[in-house]
C-alpha positions as CSV (number, residue, x, y, z in Angstrom):
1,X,73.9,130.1,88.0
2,X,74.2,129.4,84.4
3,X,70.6,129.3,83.8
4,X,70.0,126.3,85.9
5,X,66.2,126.2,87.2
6,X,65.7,125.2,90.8
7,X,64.8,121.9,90.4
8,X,67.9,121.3,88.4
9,X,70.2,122.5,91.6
10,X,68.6,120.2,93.7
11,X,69.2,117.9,91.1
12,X,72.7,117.9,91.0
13,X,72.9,118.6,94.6
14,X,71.0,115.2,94.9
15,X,73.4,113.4,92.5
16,X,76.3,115.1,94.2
17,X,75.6,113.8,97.3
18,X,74.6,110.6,96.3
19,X,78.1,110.1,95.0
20,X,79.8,111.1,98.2
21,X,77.3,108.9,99.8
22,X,78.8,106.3,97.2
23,X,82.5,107.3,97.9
24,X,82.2,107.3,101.3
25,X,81.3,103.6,101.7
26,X,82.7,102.4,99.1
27,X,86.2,103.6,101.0
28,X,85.0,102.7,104.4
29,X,84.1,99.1,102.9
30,X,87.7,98.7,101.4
31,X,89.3,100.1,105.0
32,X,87.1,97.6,106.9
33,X,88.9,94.4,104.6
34,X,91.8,95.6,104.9
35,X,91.8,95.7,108.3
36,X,90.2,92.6,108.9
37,X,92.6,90.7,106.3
38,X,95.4,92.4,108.1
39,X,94.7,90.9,111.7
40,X,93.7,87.5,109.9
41,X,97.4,87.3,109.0
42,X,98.9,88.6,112.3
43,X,96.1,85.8,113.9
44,X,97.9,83.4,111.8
45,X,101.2,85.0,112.3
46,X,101.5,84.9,115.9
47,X,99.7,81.0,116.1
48,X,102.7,79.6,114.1
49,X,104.9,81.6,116.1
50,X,103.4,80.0,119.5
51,X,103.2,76.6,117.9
52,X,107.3,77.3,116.8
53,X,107.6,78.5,120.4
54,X,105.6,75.3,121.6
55,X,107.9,72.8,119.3
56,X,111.3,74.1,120.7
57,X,110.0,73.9,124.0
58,X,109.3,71.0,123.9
59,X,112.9,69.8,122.2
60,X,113.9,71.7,125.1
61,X,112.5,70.1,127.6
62,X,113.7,66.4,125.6
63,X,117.4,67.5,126.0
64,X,117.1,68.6,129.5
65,X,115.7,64.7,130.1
66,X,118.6,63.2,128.6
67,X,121.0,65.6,130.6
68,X,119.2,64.6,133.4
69,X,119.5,60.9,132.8
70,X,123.4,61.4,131.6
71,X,124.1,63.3,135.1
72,X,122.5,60.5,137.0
73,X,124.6,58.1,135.3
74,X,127.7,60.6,135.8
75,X,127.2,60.5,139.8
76,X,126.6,57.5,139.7
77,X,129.5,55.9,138.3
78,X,131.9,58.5,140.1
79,X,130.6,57.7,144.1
80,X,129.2,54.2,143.4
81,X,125.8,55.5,143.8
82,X,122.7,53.6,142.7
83,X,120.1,55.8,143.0
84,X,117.5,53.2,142.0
């Protein structure tokens, strides 16, 4: 082995294993943000898409007042009705 002594194998197996060691969280540490910045932004994604959701429905439910009230007055002016 290239006239390596024993203690200079377990050396470099030492320092070959340390960096893997080193690899190995340093990748697992970069996966983990990722991840965690990823469903941050679908978190904030999907809240503005409720509160959209929550906005229209609520325009929604404005027009469907005024309909209301236009229909009353509708019926009202074509039997004579007074509903009150």
């Amino acid at each position: 082995m290239l006239g390596m002594t024993e203690p200079q194998v377990w050396t470099l197996i030492g320092v070959f294993a340390a960096g893997m060691f080193g690899t190995m969280t340093l990748m697992s540490t970069m996966l983990l943000r990722s991840m965690q910045n990823g469903f941050e932004g679908m978190r904030a994604e999907f809240g503005s898409g409720i509160e959209s959701a929550r906005t229209d429905i609520r325009a929604l439910h404005g027009r469907i007042d005024h309909l209301d009230r236009d229909v009353n007055a509708i019926s009202r002016h074509l039997f004579g009705i007074d509903r009150g």
